[in-house]
C-alpha positions in Angstrom: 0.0 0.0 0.0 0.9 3.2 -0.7 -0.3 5.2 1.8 -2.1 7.2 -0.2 -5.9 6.8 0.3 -8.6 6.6 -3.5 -10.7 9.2 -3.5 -13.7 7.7 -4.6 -17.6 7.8 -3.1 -19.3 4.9 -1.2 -21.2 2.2 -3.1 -23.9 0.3 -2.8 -22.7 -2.9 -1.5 -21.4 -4.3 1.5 -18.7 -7.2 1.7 -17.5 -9.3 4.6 -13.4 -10.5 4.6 -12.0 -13.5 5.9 -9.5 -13.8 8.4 -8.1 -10.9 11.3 -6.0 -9.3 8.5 -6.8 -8.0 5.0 -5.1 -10.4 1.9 -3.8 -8.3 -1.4 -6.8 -9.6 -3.1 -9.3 -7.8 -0.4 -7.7 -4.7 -0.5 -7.8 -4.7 -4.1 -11.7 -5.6 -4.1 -12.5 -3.3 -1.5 -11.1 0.0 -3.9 -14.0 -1.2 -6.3 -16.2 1.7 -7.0 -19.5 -0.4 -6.4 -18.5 -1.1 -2.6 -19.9 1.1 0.4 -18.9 -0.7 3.1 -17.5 -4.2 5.4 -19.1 -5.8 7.6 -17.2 -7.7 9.9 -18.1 -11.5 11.6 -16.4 -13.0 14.7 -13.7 -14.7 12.5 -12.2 -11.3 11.9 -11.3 -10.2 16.0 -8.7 -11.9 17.8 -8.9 -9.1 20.3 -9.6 -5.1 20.2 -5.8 -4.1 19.4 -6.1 -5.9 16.2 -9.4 -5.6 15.6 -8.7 -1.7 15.4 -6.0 -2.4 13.5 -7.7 -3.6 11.0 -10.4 -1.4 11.2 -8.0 1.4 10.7 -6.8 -0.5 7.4 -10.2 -0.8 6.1 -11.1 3.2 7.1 -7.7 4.2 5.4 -8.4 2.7 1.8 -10.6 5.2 0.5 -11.7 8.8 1.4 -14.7 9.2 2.0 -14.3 6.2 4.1 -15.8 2.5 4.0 -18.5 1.8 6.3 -17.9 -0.7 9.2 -20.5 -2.6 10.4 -21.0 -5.5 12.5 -23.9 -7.7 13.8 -23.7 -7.2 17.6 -26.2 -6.8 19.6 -26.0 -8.9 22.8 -26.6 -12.7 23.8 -25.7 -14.9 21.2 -25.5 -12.2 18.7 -22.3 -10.7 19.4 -19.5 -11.1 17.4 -17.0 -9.1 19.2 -16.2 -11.1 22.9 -13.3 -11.7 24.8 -12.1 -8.0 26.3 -15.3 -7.0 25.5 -18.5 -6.7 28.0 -20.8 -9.3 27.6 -24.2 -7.6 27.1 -27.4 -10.0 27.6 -29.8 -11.0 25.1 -32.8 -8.0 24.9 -35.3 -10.5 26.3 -33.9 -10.0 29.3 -34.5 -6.4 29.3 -38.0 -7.2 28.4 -38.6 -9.3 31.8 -37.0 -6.8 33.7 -39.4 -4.0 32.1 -42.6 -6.5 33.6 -41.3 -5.6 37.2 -39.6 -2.4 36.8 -40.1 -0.3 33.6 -37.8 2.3 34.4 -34.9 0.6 35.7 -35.4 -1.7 32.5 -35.1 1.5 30.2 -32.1 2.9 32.4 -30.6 -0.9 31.4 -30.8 -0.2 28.1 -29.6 3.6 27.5 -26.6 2.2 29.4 -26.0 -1.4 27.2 -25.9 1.1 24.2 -23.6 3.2 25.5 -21.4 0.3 26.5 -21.5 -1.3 23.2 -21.1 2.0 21.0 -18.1 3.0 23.0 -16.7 -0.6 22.5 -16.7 -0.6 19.0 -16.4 2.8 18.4 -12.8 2.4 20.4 -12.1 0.0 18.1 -13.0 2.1 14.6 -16.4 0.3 14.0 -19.1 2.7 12.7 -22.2 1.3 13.6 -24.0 -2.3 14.5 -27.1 -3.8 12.8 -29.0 -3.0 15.9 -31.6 -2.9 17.8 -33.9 -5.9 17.1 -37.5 -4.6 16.9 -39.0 -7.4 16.3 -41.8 -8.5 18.9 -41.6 -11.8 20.6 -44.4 -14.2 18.7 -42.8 -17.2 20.4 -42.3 -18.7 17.5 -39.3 -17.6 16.0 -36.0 -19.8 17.1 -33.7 -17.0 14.7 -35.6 -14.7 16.7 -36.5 -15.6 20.1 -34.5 -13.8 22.5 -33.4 -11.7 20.4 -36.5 -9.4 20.8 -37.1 -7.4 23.7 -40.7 -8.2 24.6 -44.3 -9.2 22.6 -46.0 -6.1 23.2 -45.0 -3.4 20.5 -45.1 -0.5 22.9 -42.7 -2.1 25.2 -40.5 -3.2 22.6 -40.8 1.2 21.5 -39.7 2.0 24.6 -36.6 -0.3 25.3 -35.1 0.4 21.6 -35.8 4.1 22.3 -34.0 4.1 25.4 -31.4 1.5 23.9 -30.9 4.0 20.5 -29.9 6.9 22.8 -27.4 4.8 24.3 -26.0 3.9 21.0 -25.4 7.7 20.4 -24.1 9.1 23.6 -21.4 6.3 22.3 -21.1 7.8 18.9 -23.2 5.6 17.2 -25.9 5.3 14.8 -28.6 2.3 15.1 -30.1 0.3 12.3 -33.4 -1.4 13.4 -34.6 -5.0 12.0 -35.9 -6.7 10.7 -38.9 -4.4 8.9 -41.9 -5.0 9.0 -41.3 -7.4 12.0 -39.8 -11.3 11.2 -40.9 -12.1 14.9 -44.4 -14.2 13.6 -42.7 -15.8 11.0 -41.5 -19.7 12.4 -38.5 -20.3 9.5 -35.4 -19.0 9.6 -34.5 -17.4 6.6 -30.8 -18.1 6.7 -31.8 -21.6 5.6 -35.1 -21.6 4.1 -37.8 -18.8 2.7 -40.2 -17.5 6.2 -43.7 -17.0 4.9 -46.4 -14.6 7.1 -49.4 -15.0 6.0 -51.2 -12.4 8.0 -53.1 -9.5 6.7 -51.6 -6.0 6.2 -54.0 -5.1 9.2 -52.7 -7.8 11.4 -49.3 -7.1 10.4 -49.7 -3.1 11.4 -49.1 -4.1 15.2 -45.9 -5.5 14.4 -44.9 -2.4 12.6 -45.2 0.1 15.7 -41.7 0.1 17.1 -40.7 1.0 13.7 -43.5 3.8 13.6 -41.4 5.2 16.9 -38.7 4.8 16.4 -38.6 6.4 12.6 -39.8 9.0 14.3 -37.1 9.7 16.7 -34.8 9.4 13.4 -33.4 6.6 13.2 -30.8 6.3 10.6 -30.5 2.7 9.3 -33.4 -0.3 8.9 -33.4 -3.7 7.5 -36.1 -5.3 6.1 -37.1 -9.1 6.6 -36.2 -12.0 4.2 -39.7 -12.9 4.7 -42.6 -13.1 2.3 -45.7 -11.6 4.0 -48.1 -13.4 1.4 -51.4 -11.7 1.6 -49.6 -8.3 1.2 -47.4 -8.7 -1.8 -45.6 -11.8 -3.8 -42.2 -10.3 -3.2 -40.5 -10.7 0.2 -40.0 -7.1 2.0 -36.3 -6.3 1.4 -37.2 -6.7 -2.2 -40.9 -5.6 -2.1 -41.3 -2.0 -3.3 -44.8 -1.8 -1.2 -42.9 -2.5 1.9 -39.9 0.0 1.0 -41.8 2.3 -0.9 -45.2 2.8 -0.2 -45.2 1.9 3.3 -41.5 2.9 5.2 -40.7 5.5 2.5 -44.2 7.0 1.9 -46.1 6.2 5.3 -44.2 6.0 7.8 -41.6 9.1 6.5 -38.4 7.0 7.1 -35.2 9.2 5.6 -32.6 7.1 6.2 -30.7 4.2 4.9 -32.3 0.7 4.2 -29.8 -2.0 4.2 -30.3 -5.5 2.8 -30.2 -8.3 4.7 -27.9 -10.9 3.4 -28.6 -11.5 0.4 -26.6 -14.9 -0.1 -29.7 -15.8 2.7 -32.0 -18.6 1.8 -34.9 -16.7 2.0 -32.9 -13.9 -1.0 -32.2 -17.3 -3.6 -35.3 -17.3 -4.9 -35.2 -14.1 -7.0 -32.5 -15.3 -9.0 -28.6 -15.2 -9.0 -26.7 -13.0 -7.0 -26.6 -10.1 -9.5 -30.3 -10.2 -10.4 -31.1 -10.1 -6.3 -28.8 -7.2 -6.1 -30.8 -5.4 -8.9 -33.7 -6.1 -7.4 -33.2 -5.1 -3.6 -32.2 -1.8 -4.9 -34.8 -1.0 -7.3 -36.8 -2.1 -4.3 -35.8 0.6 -2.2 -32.6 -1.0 -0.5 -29.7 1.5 -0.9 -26.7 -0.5 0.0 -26.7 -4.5 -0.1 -25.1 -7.0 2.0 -23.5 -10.1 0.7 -21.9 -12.1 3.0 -19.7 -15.4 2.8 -19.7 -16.2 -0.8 -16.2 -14.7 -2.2 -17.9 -15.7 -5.6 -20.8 -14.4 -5.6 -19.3 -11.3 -4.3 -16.9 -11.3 -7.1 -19.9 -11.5 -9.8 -22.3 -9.1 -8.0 -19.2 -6.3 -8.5 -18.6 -7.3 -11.9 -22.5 -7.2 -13.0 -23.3 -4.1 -11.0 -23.4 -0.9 -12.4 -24.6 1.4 -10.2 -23.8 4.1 -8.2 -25.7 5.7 -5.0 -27.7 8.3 -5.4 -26.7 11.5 -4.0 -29.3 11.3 -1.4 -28.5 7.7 -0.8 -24.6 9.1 0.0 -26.3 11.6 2.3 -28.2 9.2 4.6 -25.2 6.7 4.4 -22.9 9.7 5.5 -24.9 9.7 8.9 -24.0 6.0 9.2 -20.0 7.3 9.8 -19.5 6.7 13.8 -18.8 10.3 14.8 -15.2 11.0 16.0 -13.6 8.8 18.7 -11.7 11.0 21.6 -10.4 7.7 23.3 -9.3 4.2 21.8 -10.6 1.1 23.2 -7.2 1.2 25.8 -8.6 4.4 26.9 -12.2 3.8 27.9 -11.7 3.8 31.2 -10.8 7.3 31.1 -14.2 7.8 30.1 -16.6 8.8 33.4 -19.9 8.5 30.5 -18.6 5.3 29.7 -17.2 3.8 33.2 -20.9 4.8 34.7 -22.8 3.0 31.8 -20.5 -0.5 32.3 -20.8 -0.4 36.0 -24.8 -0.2 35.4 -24.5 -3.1 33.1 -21.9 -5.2 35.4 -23.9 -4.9 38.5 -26.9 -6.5 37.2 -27.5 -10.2 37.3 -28.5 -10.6 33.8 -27.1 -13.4 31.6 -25.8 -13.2 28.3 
């Protein structure tokens, strides 16, 4: 490397890398013009020293700079472990909000803050979080996961949670729109149907109602095909990205695929085709996750750049600046206050 960073604005597609380091080839692929952004899985952190070393790799490729993302959100969703706080699955949050709501929204203003000053220490921008899905019981991808079965509950935790994220520095991305919570497959391995009515589907949809209004930068919709609404699942429905989140509801910020190497993506066709079609959808950037390959053909088929209004709502995405590393958290009497909440709990991960 030359030191020298490409000038060159963010794409619409996210890729994942292999290993704790970046390989010639990755650095080669992330300079394509069609790439916005990395998300990053728990094969990539060893621990945070390298972890922000390689984020500080990926950030220094290209001006403005990649994205970073990662999936954690607590419990078994969190990529990102040893010398990091182990947060507890949002359920938990939800039982403790039966007994005590306000200690139970205190809990999770100060899990935000702990997990956006954890990655944000280490040079991650933001994580696909919170879940705002409610609790059907009868989703095993989802199941704790989700902070309660009533909608207005579920509102006030993510609220609470969301403000967290950004005394941290970070932005939030809810999923998975309009709710994947009633839906029994998972859709990493096969194609969720919800055959519920629009109507019945509506309750679902209120945390996102709140929470787009509070402005929340990021959602992602569902690999689920809500069957009496529309023959397209949502994160490639423009009824549900359009008409509803778009039109209705008045969400301005950034939709982000799921994965769309997912089960429940295959069935619009290969990997460039489901690309098109999530973004003509509505989606403005595109995950594709653990399939070099098809990775390798979506950048070669794609053709398309983000809109300048796409590059404005993804520019909100950047983690705002970091005072302290990861090293230097402690330093932090915002940050100290908010783990000390966390740690003094009884809560399990």
């Amino acid at each position: 490397m030359s030191g020298l960073q490409v000038q060159c604005p963010l794409g619409p597609v996210m890729l994942d890398v292999a290993g704790v380091e970046l390989t010639p080839e990755e650095r080669e692929r992330l300079l394509h013009p069609v790439v916005g952004g990395v998300i990053l899985f728990s094969r990539n952190y060893a621990d945070p020293g390298q972890i922000s070393r390689l984020t500080a790799e990926i950030h220094g490729l290209r001006t403005p700079s990649l994205l970073i993302a990662v999936d954690h959100e607590g419990g078994r969703v969190q990529r990102f472990r040893d010398g990091f706080t182990r947060l507890p699955p949002m359920r938990e949050l939800g039982r403790l909000h039966d007994s005590d709501a306000d200690a139970a929204r205190a809990l999770a203003h100060s899990i935000g803050a702990v997990l956006a000053f954890e990655l944000r220490g280490c040079g991650v921008d933001f994580s696909f979080a919170p879940v705002l899905d409610l609790d059907h019981d009868r989703s095993g991808v989802i199941g704790n996961r989700a902070f309660h079965s009533n909608p207005q509950c579920v509102g006030e935790l993510a609220t609470a949670l969301v403000a967290g994220l950004a005394e941290g520095g970070m932005g939030a991305v809810g999923k998975h729109f309009p709710g994947h919570g009633y839906a029994e497959a998972d859709s990493h391995v096969d194609m969720p149907v919800d055959a519920r009515t629009y109507d019945q589907i509506e309750r679902d949809m209120q945390p996102f109602v709140r929470l787009v209004t509070n402005g929340i930068p990021g959602i992602m919709p569902a690999h689920v095909l809500y069957a009496a609404v529309d023959s397209q699942p949502a994160g490639y429905s423009r009824f549900w990205l359009k008409t509803v989140l778009r039109e209705r509801l008045g969400f301005d910020g950034t939709i982000f695929s799921d994965d769309l190497t997912m089960v429940g993506a295959q069935g619009a066709g290969g990997i460039v085709e489901r690309g098109w079609l999530a973004l003509d959808a509505g989606c403005e950037m595109v995950l594709v996750c653990n399939d070099p390959p098809a990775a390798g053909t979506l950048l070669d088929g794609l053709k398309r750049a983000c809109s300048p209004v796409a590059l404005t709502r993804l520019a909100r995405l950047h983690g705002r600046p970091r005072p302290l590393d990861f090293a230097g958290l402690g330093r932090s009497s915002s940050y100290s206050a908010a783990r000390e909440d966390v740690l003094r709990r009884t809560l399990t991960a």
